[in-house]
C-alpha positions in Angstrom: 44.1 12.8 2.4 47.3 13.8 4.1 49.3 12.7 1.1 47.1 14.9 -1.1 47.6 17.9 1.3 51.3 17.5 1.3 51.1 17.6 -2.4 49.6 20.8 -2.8 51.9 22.5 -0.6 55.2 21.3 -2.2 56.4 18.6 0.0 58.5 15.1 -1.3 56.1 12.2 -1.5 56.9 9.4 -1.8 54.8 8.7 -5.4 55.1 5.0 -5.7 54.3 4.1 -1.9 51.4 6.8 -2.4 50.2 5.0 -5.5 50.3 1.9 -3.7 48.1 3.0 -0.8 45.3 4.1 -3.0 45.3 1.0 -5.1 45.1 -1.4 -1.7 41.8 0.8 -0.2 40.4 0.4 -3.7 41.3 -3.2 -3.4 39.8 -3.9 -0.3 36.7 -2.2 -1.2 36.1 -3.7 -4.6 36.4 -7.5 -2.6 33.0 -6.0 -0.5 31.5 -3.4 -3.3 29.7 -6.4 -4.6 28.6 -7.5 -1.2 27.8 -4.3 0.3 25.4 -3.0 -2.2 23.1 -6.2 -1.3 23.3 -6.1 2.4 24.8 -2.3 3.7 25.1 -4.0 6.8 28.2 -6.0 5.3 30.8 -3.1 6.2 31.3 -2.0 9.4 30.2 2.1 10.1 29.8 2.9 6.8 29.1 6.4 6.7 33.0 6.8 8.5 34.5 4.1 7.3 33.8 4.4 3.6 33.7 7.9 3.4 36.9 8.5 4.6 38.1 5.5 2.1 36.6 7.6 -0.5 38.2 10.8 0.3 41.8 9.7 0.8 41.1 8.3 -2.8 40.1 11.2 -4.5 42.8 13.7 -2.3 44.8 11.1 -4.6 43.1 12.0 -8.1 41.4 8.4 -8.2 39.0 8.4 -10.8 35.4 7.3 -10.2 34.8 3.6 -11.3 32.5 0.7 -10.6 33.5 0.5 -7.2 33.5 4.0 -6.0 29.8 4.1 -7.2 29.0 1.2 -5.7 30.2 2.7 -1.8 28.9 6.0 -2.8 25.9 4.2 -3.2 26.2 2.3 0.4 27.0 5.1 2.0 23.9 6.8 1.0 21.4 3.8 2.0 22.7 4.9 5.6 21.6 8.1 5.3 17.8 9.4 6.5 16.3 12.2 4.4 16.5 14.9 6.9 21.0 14.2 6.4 21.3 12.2 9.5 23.0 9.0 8.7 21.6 5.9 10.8 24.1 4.4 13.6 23.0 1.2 12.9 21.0 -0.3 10.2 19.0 -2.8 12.4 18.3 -0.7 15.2 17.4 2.0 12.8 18.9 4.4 15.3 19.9 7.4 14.0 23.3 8.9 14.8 23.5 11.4 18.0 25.8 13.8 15.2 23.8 16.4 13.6 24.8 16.5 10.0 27.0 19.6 8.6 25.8 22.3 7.3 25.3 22.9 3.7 27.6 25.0 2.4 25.9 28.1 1.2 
């Protein structure tokens, strides 16, 4: 996300080692997508972890795929209808953050 910020506002990146970054958190997450969607439990605090994956990626301009479905997906079967996301899939303990505000 940083890198995408520093974009916008006209400072040097380095493009290649950006480029790079983005395609090894893609990586990483296409070697679980598979995985994850069968058993959410497979990745570790999914509603951070993977949503924060996601973001950095898209600050980047990645473009939606297989794989970015497939954690968009996961990070949504963590997620109660009220907006809370669950702590913990087998405790089924819901998160002590409220979830944000809509924007309006």
């Amino acid at each position: 996300m940083a890198l995408g910020i520093a974009r916008t506002r006209g400072l040097k990146i380095d493009e290649p080692a950006a480029a790079q970054t983005v395609e090894a958190t893609i990586g990483m997450l296409k070697r679980v997508a598979d995985q994850a969607v069968k058993n959410r439990d497979r990745i570790p605090d999914v509603p951070i972890s993977v949503s924060y994956a996601l973001l950095g990626a898209a600050a980047q301009h990645y473009q939606a795929d297989e794989t970015t479905d497939a954690m968009a997906h996961t990070i949504g079967a963590w997620q109660a209808e009220d907006g809370a996301f669950y702590s913990s899939r087998r405790s089924g303990r819901r998160s002590s953050r409220a979830p944000s505000p809509r924007p309006r």
